[in-house]
C-alpha positions as CSV (number, residue, x, y, z in Angstrom):
1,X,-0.8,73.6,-34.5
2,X,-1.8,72.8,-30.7
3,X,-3.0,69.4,-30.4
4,X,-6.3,69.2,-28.7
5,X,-7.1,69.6,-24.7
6,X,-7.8,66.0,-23.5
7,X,-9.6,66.3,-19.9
8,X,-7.4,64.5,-17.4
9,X,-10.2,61.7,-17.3
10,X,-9.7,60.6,-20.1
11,X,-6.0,60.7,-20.4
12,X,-5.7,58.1,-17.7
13,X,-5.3,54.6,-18.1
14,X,-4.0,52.1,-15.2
15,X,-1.5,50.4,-15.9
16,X,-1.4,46.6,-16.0
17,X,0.6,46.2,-12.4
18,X,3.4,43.5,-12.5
19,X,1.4,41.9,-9.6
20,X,-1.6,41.2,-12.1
21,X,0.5,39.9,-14.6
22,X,2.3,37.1,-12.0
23,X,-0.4,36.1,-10.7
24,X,-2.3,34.6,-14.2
25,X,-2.2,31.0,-13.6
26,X,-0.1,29.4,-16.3
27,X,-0.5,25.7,-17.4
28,X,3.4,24.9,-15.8
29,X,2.1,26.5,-12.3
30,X,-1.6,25.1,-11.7
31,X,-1.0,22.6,-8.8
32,X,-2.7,18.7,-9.0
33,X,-5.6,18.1,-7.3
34,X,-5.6,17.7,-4.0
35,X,-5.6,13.7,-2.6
36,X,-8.9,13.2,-0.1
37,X,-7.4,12.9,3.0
38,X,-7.9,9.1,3.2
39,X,-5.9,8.9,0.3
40,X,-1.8,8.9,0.0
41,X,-0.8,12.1,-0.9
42,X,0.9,11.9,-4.2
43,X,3.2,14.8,-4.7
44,X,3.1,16.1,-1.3
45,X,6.4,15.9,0.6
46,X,5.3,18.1,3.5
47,X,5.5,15.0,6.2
48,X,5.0,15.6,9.7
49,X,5.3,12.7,12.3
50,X,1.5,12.4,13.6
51,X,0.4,9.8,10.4
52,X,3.9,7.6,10.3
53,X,3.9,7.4,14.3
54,X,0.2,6.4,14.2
55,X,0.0,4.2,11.7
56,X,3.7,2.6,11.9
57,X,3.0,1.9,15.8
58,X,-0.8,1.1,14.9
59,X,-0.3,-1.7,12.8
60,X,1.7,-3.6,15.8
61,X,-2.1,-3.9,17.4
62,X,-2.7,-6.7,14.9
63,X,-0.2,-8.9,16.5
64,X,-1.9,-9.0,20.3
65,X,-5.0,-9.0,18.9
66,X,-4.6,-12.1,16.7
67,X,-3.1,-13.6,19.4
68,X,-6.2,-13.3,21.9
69,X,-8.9,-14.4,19.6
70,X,-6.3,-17.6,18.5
71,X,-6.0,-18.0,22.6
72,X,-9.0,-17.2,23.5
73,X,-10.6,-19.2,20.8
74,X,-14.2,-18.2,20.8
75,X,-14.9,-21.2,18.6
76,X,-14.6,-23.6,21.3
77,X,-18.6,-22.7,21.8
78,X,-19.4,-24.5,19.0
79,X,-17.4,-27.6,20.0
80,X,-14.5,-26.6,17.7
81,X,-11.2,-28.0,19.0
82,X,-8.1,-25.4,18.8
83,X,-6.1,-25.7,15.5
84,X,-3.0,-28.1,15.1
85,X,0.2,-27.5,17.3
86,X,2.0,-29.7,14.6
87,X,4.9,-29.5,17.3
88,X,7.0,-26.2,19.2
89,X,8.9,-23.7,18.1
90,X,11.5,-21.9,20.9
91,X,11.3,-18.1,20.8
92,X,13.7,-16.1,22.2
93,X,12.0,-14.6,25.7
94,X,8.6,-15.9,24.6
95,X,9.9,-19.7,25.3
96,X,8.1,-22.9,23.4
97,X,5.4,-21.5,21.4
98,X,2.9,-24.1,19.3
99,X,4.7,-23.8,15.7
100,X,1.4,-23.9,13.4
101,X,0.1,-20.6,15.1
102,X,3.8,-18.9,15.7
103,X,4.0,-19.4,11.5
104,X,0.6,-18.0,10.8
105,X,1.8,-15.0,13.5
106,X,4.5,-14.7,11.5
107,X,2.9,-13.5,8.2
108,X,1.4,-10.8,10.1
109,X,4.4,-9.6,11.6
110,X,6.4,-9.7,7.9
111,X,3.7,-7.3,6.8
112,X,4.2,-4.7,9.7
113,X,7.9,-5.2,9.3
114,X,7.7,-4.5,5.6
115,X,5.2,-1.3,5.9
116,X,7.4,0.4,9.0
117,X,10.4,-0.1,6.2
118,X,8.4,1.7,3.6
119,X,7.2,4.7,6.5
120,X,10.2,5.1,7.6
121,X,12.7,3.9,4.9
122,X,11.4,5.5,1.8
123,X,7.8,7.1,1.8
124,X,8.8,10.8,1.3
125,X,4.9,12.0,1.0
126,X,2.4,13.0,3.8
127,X,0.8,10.5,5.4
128,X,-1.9,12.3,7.0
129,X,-3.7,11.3,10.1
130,X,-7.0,9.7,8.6
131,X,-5.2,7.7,6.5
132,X,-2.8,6.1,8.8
133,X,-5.9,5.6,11.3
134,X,-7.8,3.9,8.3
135,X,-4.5,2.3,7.4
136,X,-4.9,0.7,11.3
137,X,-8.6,0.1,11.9
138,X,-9.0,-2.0,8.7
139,X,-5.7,-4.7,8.7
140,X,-6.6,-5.3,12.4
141,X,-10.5,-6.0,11.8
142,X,-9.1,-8.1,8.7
143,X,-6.7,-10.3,10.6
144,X,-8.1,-10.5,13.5
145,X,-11.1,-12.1,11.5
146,X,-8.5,-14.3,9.5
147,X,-7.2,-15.3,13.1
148,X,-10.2,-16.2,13.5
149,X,-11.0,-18.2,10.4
150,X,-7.4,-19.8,11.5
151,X,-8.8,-21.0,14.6
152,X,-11.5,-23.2,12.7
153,X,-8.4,-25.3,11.0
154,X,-8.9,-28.4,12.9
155,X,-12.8,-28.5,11.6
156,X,-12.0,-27.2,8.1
157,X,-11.9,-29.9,5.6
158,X,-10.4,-27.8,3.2
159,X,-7.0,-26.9,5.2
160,X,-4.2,-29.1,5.8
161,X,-1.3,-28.1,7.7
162,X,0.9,-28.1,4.3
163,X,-1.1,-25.3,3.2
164,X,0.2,-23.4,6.0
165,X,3.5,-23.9,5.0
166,X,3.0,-23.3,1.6
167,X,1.0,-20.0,1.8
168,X,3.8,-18.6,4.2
169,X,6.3,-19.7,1.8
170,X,4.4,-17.5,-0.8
171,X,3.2,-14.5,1.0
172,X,7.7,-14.2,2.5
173,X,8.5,-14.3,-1.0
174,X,5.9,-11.6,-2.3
175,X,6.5,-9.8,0.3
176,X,10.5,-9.5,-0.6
177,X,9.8,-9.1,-4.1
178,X,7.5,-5.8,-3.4
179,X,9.7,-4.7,-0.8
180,X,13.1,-5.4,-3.3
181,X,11.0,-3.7,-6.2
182,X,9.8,-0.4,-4.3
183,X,13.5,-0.1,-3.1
184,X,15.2,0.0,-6.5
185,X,12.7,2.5,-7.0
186,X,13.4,4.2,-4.2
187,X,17.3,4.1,-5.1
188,X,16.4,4.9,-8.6
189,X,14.7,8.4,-7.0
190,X,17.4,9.7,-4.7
191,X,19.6,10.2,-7.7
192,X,20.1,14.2,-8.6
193,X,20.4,12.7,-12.5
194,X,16.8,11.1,-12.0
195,X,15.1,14.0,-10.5
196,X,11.6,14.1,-12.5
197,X,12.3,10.4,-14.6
198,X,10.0,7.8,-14.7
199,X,11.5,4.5,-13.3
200,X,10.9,1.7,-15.6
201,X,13.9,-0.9,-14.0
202,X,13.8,-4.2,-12.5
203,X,10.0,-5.5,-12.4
204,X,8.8,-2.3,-13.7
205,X,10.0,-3.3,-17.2
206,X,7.7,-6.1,-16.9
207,X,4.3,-4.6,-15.4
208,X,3.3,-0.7,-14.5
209,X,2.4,-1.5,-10.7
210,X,4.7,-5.2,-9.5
211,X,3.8,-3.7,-5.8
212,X,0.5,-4.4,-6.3
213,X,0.8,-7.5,-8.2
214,X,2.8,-8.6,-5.3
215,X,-0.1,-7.1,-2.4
216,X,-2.8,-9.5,-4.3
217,X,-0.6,-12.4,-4.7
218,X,0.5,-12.4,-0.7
219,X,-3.1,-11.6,-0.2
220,X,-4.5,-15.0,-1.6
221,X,-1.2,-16.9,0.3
222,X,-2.3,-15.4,3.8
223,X,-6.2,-16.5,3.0
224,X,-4.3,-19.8,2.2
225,X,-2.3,-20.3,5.1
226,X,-5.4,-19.3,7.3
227,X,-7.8,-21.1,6.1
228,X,-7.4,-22.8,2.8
229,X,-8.2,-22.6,-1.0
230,X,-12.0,-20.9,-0.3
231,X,-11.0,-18.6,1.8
232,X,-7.7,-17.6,-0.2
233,X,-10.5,-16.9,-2.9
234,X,-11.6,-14.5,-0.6
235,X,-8.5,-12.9,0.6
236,X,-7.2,-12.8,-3.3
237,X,-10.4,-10.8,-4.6
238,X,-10.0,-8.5,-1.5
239,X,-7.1,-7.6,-2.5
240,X,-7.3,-7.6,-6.3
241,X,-11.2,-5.8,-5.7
242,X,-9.1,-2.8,-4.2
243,X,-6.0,-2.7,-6.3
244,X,-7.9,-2.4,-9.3
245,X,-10.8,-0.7,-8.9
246,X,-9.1,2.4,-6.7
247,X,-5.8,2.0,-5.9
248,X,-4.4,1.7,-10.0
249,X,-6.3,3.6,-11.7
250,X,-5.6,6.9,-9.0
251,X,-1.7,6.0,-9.3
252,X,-2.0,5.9,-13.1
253,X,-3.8,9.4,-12.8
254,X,-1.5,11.0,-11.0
255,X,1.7,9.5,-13.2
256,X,0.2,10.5,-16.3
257,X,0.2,13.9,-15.1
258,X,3.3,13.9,-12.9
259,X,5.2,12.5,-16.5
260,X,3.0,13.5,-19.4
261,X,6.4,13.2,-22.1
262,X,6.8,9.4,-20.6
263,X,3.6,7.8,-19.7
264,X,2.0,6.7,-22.8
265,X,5.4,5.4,-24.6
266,X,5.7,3.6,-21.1
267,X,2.9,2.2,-21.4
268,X,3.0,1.1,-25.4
269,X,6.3,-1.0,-24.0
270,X,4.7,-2.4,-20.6
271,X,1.3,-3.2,-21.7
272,X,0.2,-5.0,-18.6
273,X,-0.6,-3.5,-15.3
274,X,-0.2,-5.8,-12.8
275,X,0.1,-9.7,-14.6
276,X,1.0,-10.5,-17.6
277,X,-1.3,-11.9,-20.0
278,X,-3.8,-11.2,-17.4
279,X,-4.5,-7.8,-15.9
């Protein structure tokens, strides 16, 4: 028996192109969210030079500018005398330099030192051009006030020169121990064995996010130094006002989704974010 004419309309169907088929997004191939541009740029390892150079060569403004207003010392209006020498220090090409100010100059320079390590030593991810502007603009305004607030030592009853000492002491060390813990990180990363593992060594066995346990703690030492226990209060909630209300809870974000088979075990053995018993 002849099987029935089917009109040539009706007989075609398109085939589902191989082109179609690749290109339905899949659960493994949707790509995160893209970072504002103010933001670092978790995940993106396309680096080009304009953000390191900018904000690596940026940050160096702080130091001159510190140094005017503590020269300068626009306080003197108000019948303020200049802070404490508390004797000399000889620099290398700079010559005698009054030791109380060369220490508090000193904290300012650890802290571009430190961030140039981490631009150029180990920060694989974009830093775009906004961000290392913002990353300028705001740490010079900031110390350039705390220079400021420095200047006022010799009226402050609150600030002794011994707190000076102390807060440098303080903000060094927690400077190193962010700087030591990002690098065993760092170390822990450019291991082929490691490639997409969740580092949990050294202080990260003891709190998620030690770098910014570190940035609050050398925050309140530089208020310290500067100016004393009030304005450390300041300088500490600063810090600890912009670690944990944007900075942790965008990191944990990301690793959550960057290591959804680690995270939440990770974090049912390191229950503390930044202190423990604290935060």
């Amino acid at each position: 028996m002849q099987p029935p004419l089917v009109s040539r309309f009706e007989r075609y169907e398109p085939p589902l192109t191989p082109r179609k088929v690749l290109n339905t997004p899949t659960m493994a191939e949707k790509q995160p969210e893209k970072a504002p541009a103010l933001g670092i740029q978790r995940g993106n390892y396309n680096r080009s030079l304009a953000g390191p150079l900018l904000l690596g060569m940026g940050r160096i403004i702080s130091l001159p500018l510190q140094h005017l207003v503590i020269t300068a010392h626009p306080l003197s209006r108000f019948q303020i005398p200049r802070p404490p020498t508390h004797g000399v220090l000889d620099l290398p090409i700079m010559g005698a330099q009054p030791q109380i100010s060369t220490i508090f100059l000193g904290m300012t320079a650890t802290l571009i030192l430190k961030q140039n390590v981490w631009i150029w030593g180990y920060c694989n991810e974009l830093i775009t051009v906004p961000f290392a502007f913002f990353g300028v603009m705001v740490p010079a305004i900031y110390e350039s006030l705390s220079a400021l607030v420095f200047t006022s030592a010799a009226s402050n009853p609150l600030w002794r020169p011994e707190f000076l000492y102390a807060g440098a002491a303080v903000h060094l060390l927690a400077a190193v121990t962010e700087l030591v813990s990002e690098l065993g990180r760092a170390s822990f990363k450019s291991k082929k064995e490691n490639k997409g593992r969740l580092y949990r060594g050294g202080l990260l066995g003891l709190v998620r996010h030690p770098n910014y346990a570190a940035n609050v703690v050398y925050g309140a030492a530089y208020g310290f130094a500067a100016g004393g226990p009030l304005y450390a209060l300041f300088t500490g909630a600063f810090y600890w006002s912009n670690l944990t209300g944007n900075a942790t809870p965008t990191k944990e974000k990301y690793l959550a989704e960057r290591y959804p088979e680690e995270w939440e075990g990770y974090k049912r053995e390191v229950r503390w974010k930044m202190f423990p018993g604290i935060f």
